[in-house]
NUNUMAR-811764 format. One record per residue: residue in one letter; x, y, z of N, C-alpha, C in turn. Coordinates in steps of 0.02 Angstrom, whole numbers, padded with zeros to 5 digits, always signed. Each point is the difference from the previous one (the first is absolute). Layout:
aXYZXYZXYZ ...
This chain:
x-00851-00972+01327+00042+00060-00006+00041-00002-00064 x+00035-00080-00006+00032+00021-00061-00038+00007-00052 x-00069-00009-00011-00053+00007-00052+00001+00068-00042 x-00001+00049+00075-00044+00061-00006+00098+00039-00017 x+00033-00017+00026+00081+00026-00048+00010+00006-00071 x-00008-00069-00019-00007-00025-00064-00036+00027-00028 x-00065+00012+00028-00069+00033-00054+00039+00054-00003 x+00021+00055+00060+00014+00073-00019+00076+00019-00042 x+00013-00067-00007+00078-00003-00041-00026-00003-00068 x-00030-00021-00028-00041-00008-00052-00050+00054-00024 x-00027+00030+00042-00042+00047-00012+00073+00071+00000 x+00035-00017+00008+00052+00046+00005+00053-00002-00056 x-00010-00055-00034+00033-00004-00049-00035-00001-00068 x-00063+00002+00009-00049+00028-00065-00012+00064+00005 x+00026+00043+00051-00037+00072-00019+00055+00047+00029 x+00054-00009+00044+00059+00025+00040-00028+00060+00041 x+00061+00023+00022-00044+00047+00060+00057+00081-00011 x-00007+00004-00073+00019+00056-00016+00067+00045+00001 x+00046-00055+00043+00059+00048-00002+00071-00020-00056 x-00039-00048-00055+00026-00027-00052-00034-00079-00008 x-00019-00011-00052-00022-00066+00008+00038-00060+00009 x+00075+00016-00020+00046-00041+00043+00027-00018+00048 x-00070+00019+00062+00020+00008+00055-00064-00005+00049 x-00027-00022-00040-00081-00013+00046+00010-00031+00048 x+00045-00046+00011+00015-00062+00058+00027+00050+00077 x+00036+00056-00035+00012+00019+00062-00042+00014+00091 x-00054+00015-00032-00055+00003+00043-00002-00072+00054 x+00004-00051-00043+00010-00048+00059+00059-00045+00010 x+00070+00031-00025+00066-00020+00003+00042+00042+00002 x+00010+00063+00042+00034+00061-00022+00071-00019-00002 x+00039-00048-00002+00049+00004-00019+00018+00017-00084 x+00047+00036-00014+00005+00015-00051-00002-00049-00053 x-00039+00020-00051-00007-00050-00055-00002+00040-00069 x+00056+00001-00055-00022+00014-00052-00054-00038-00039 x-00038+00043-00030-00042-00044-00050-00027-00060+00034 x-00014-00003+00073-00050-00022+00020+00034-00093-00021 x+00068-00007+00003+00013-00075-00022+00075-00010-00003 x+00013-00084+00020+00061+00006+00032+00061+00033-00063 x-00006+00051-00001+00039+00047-00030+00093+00013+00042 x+00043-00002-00069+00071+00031+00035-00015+00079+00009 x+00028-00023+00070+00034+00056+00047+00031+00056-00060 x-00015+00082+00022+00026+00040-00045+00074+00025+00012 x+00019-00072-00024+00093+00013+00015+00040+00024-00075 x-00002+00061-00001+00033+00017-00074+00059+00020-00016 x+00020+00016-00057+00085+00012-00029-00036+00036-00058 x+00048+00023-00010+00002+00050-00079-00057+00060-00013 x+00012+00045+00084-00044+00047+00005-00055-00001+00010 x-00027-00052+00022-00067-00014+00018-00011-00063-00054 x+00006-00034-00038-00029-00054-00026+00001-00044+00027 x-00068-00047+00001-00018-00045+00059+00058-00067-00009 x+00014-00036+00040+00084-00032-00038-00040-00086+00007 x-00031-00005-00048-00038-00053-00002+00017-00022-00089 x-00007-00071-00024+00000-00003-00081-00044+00024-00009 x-00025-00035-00089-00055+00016-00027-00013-00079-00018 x+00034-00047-00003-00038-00069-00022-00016-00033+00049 x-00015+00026+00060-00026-00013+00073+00030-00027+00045 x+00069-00013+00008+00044-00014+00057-00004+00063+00046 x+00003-00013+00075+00018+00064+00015+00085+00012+00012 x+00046+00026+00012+00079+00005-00006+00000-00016+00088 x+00044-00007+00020+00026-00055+00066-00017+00043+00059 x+00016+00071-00038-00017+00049+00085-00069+00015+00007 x-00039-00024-00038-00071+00024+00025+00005-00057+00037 x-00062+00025+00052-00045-00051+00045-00077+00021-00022 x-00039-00050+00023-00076-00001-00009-00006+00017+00062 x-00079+00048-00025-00035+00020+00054-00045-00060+00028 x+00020-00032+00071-00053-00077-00011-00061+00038+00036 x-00084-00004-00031-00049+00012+00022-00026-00048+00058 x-00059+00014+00044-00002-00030+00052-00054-00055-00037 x-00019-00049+00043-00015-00047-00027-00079-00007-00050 x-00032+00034+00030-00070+00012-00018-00001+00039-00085 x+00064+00015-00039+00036+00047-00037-00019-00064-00056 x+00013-00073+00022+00018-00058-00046-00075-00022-00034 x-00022+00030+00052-00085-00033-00002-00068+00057-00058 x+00068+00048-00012-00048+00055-00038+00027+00031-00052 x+00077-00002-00004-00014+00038-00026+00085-00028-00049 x+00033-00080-00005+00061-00021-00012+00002-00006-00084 x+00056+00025-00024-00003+00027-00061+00001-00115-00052 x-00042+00020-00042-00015-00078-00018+00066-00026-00042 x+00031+00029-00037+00093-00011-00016+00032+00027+00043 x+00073-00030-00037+00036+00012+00037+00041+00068-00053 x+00044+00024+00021+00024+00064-00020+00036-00017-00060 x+00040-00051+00006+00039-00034-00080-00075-00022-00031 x-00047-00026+00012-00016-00018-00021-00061+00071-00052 x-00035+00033+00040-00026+00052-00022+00029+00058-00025 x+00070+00009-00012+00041+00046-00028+00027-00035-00067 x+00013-00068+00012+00024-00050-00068-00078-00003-00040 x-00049-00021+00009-00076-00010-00032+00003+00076-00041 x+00000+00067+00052+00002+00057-00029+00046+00035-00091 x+00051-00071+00022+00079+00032-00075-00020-00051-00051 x-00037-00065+00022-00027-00035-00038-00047+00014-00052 x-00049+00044+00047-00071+00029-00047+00014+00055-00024 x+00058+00049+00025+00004+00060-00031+00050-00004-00038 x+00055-00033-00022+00065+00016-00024-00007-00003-00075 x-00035-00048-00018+00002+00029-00088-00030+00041-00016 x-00040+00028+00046-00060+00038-00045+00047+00068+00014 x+00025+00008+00052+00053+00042+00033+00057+00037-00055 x+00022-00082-00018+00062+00002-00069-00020+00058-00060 x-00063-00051-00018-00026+00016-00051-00008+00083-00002 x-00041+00038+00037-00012+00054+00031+00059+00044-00007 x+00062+00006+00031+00062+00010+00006+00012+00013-00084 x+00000-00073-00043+00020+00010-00067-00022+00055-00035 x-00083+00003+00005-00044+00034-00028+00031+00066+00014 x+00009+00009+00059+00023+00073+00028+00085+00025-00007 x+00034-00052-00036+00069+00005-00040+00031+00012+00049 x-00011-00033+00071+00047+00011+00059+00023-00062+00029 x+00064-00012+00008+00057-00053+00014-00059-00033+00070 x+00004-00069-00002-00032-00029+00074+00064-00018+00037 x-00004+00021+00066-00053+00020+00018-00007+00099+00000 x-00061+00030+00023+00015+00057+00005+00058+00022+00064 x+00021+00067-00021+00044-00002+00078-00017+00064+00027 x-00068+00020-00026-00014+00067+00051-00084-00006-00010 x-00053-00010+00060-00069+00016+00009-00004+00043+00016 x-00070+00048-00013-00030+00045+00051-00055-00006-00006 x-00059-00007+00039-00074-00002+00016-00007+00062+00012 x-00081+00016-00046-00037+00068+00022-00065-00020+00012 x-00044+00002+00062-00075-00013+00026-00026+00064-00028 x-00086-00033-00015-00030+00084-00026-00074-00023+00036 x+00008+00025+00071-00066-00022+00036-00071+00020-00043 x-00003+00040-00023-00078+00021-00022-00030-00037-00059 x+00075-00001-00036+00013-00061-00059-00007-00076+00021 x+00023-00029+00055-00001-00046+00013+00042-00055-00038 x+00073+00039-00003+00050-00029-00037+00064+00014+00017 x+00029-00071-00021+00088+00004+00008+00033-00010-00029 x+00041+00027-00023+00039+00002-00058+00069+00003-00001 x+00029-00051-00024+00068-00039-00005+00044+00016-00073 x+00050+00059+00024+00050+00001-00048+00062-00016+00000 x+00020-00004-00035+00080-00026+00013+00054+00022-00033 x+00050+00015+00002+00062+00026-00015+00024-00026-00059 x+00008+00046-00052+00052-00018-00055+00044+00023-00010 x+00054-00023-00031+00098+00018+00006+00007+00050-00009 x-00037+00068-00016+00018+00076-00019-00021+00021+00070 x-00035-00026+00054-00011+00015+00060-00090+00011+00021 x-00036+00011-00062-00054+00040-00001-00035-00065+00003 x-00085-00001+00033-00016-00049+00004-00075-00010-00040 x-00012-00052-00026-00069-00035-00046-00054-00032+00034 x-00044-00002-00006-00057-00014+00039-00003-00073-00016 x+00000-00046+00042-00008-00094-00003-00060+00000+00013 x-00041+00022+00036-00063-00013+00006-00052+00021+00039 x-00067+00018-00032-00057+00034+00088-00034-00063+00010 x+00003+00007+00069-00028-00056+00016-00065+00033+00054 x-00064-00024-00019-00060+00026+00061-00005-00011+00048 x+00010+00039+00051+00004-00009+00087-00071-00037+00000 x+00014-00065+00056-00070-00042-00001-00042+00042+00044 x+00020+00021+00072-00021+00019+00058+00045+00059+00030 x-00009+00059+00021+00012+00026+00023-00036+00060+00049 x+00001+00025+00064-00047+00020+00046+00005+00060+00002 x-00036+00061+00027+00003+00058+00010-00012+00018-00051 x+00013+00095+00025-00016+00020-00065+00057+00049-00032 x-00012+00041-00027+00073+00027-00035+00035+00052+00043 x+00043+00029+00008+00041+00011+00042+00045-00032+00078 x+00058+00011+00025+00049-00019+00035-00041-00043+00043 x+00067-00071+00014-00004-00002+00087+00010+00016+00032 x-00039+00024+00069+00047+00034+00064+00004-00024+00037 x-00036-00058+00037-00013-00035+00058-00044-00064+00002 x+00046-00050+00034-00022-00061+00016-00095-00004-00003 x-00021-00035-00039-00067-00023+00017-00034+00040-00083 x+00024+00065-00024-00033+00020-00012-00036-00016-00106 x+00025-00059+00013-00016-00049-00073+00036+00031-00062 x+00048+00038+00014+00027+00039-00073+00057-00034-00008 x+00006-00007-00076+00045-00027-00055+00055+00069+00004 x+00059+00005+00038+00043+00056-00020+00011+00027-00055 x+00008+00063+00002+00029+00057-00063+00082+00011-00020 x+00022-00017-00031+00056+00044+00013+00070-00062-00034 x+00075+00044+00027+00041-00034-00035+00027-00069+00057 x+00008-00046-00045+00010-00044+00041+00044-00062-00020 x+00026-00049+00020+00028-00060-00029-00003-00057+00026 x+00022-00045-00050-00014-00086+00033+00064+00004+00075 x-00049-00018+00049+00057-00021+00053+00015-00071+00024 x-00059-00045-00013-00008-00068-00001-00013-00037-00050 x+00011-00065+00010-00006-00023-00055-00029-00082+00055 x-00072-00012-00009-00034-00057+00033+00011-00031-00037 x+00005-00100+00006-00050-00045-00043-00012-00023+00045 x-00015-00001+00057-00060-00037+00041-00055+00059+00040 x-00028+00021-00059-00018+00063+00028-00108-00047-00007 x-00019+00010+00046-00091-00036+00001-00033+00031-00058 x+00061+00069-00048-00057+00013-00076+00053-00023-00036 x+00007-00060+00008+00047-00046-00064+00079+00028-00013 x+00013+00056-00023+00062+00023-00001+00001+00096+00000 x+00036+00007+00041-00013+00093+00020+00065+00045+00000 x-00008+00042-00014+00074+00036+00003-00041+00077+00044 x+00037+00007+00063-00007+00038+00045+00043+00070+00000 x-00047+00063+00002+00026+00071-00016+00042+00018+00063 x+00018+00037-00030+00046+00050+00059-00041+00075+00046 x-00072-00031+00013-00051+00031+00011+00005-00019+00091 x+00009+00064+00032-00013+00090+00001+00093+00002-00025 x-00017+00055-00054+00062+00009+00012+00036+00080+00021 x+00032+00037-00012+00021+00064+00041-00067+00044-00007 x-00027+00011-00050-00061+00049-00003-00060-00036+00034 x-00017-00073-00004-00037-00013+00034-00012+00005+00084 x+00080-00009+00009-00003+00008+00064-00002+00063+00032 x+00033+00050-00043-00037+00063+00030-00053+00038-00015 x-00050-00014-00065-00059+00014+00012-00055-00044+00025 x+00016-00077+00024-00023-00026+00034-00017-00003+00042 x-00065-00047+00046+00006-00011+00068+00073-00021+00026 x+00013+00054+00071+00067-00024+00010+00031-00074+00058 x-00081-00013+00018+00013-00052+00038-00014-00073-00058 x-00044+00014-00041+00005-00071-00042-00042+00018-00054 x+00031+00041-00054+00000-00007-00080-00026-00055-00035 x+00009-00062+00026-00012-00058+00000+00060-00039-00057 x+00003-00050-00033+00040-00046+00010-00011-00058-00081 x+00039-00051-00012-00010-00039-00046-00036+00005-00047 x+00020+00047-00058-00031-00009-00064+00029-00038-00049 x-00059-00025-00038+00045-00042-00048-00045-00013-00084 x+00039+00006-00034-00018-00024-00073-00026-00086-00007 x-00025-00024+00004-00019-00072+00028-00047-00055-00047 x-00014-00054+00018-00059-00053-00052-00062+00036+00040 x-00028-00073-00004-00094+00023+00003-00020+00037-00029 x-00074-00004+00023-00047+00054-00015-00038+00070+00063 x+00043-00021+00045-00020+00036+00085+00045+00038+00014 x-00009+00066+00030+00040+00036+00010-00024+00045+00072 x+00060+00010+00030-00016+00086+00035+00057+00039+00006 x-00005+00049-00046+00064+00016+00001+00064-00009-00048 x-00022-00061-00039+00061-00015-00041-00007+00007-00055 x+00013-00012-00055-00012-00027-00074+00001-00086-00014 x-00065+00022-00011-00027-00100-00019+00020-00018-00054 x+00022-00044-00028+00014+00005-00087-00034-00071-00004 x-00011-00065+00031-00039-00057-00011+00070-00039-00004 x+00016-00081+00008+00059-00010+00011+00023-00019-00069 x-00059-00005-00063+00028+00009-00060+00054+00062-00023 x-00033+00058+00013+00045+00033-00017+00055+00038+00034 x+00019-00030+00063+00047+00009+00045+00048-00027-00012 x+00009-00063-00056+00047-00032+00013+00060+00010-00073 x-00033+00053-00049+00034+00016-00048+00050+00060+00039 x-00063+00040+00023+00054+00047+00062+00048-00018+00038 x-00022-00050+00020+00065-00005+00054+00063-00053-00026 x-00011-00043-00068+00054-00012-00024+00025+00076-00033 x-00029+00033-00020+00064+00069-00039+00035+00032+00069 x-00040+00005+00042+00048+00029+00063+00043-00049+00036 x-00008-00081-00012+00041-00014+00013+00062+00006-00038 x-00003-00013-00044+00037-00010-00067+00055+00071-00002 x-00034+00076+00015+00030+00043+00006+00043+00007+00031 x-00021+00011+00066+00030-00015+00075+00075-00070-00010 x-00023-00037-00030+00060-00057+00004+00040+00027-00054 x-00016+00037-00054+00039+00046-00041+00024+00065+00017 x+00003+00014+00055+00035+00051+00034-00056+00067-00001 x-00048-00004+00006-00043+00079+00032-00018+00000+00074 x+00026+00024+00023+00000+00005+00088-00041+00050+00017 x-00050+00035-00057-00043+00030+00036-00065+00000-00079 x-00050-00017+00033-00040-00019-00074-00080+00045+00041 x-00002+00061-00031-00038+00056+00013-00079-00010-00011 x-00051+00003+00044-00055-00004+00008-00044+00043-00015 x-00019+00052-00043-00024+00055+00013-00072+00009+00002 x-00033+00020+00039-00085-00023+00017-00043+00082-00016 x-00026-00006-00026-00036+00070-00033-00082+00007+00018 x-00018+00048+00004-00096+00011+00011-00026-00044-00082 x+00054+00024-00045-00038+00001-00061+00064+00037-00057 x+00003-00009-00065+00039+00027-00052+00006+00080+00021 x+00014+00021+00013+00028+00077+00021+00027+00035-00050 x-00045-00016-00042+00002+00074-00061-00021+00064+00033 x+00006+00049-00025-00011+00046+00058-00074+00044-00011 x-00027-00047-00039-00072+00026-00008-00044-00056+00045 x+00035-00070+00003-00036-00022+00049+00019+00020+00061 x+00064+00006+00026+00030+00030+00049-00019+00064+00029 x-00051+00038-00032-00035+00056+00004-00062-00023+00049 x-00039-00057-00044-00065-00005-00003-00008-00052+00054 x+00068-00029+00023+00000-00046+00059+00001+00067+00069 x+00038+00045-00003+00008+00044+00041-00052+00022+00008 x-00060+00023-00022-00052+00032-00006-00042-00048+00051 x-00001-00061-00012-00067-00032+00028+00041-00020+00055 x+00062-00009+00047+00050-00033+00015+00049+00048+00049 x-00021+00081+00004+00032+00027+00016+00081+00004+00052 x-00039-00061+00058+00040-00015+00049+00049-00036-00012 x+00015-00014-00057+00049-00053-00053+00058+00023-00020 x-00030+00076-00025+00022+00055-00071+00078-00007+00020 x+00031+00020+00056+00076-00003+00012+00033-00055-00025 x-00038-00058+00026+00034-00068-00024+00027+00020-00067 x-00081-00026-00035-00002-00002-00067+00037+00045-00048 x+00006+00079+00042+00048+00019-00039+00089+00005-00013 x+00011-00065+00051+00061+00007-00003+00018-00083-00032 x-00057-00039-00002+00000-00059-00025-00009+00018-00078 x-00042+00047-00012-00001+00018-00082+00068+00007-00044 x+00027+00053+00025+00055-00024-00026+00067-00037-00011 x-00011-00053+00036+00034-00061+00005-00043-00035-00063 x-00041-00002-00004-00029-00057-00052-00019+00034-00064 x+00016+00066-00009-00006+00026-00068+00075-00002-00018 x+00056+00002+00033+00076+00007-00012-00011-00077-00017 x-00025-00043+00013+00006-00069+00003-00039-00026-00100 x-00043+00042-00001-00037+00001-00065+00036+00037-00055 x+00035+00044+00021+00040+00035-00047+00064-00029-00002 x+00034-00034+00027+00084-00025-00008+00005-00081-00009 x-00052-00031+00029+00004-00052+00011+00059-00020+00051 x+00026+00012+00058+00036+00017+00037-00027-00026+00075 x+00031-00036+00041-00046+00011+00053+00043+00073+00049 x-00056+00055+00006+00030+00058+00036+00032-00004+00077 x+00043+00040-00017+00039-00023+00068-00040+00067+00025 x+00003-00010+00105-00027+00041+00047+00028-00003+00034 x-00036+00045+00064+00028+00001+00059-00071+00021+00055 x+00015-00009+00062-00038-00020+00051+00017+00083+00043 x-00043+00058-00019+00015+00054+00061-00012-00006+00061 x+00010+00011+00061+00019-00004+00065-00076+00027+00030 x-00059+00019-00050-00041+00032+00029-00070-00068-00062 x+00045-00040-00028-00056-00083-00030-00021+00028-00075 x+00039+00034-00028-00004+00045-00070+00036-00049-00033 x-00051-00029-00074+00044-00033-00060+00039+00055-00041 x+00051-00005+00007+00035+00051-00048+00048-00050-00069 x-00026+00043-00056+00020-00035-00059+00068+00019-00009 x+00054-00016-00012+00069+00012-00003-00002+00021-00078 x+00031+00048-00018+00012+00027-00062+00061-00037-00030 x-00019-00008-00064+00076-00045-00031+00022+00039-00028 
């Protein structure tokens, strides 16, 4: 018996079972588990930021989620959290520095924002300079990612979400090396969502396997998640996610609508969030209508 557990814990953790790949385990542990690993409890301060460091201590009021025992046998992260968060500032920090210099911005940065471009199969890391407006640090190529272009609505159904979003977690004992977890469903999801289960745990993450998340490989996860740490410990309490079909010029934004129809609403209220975003360098402020409408706030 415990054979045939193990096998399906394993076979469950190479391919997940769709309602985020950080969460494949649930199927045969439904106790709650972020990221699928003994992850802190989402005990937060400062408006939602997960109240955990960034050089891998967790702070005194978290507790661990302890997994049941069969958890040790499949799936136990091979460092330890100082240890895989310290390895992480080691390999990334000069090149980090250096980077920073190049880009004539004080280290550390003190404002990120990530933009995903599913069709592109890219993520892209800018960061804040002292006039407020922000510079592009780097695209980095999504390794793995599932579905196909347009929203999530419901548990199972392999899609990479659309839409505006932000870091709400922050893993290092996450089973894809180091992960920072969205704020996915959030008000629009949940009301154009399935309303019994939207589904659950997305995350920007290592590897090369995905359902649901953004794979980046744990090479290039770990430049990411030192700038968000780095931010975050520099005071940004909310570091903005924004996940797109694709560049939303509005000739592709046309030509996505066309083949895509059942999309077209999204996309057109996501368009102009990311052309205000191309024109100001700015990240655009919004708001969430009562009926799951991105509305771009006029400055």
């Amino acid at each position: 018996m415990l054979s045939l557990v193990v096998s399906l814990a394993l076979e469950s953790l190479a391919w997940g079972e769709g309602r985020g790949c950080c969460s494949e385990l649930d199927l045969l542990f439904p106790t709650p588990v972020h990221d699928a690993s003994p992850a802190p409890r989402r005990l937060t301060t400062h408006r939602g930021a997960p109240d955990v460091t960034c050089r891998g201590a967790l702070v005194t009021q978290c507790t661990s989620l302890e997994p049941p025992p069969v958890f040790a046998l499949v799936a136990r992260p091979s460092l330890s959290v100082e240890d895989r968060v310290a390895a992480a500032y080691a390999e990334c920090l000069p090149a980090l520095k250096l980077r920073s210099k190049a880009l004539g911005i004080t280290w550390p940065p003190k404002k990120i924002y990530l933009r995903a471009f599913k069709d592109e199969k890219v993520l892209e890391v800018w960061v804040g300079k002292p006039s407020g407006s922000y510079v592009l640090w780097e695209k980095y190529e999504v390794a793995a990612a599932s579905g196909e272009l347009g929203p999530k609505r419901v548990v199972g159904d392999l899609q990479v979400p659309e839409g505006l979003y932000h870091v709400a977690v922050f893993n290092p004992q996450s089973r894809f090396h180091l992960s920072l977890g969205l704020n996915y469903p959030n008000k629009a999801d949940k009301i154009l969502g399935n309303k019994e289960n939207p589904g659950s745990d997305i995350y920007v993450h290592g590897s090369r396997a995905s359902i649901g998340c953004l794979a980046m490989t744990d090479k290039k996860i770990k430049p990411i998640y030192v700038l968000a740490c780095e931010a975050r410990r520099s005071g940004q309490k909310v570091i903005p996610v924004h996940i797109f079909p694709s560049r939303l010029t509005k000739t592709r934004q046309a030509a996505l609508s066309a083949d895509y129809p059942e999309h077209a609403r999204l996309w057109a209220e996501l368009g102009p969030i990311f052309r205000a975003f191309e024109k100001t360098k700015l990240v655009p402020a919004f708001q969430i209508s009562e009926d799951g409408r991105y509305i771009l706030k006029k400055s």
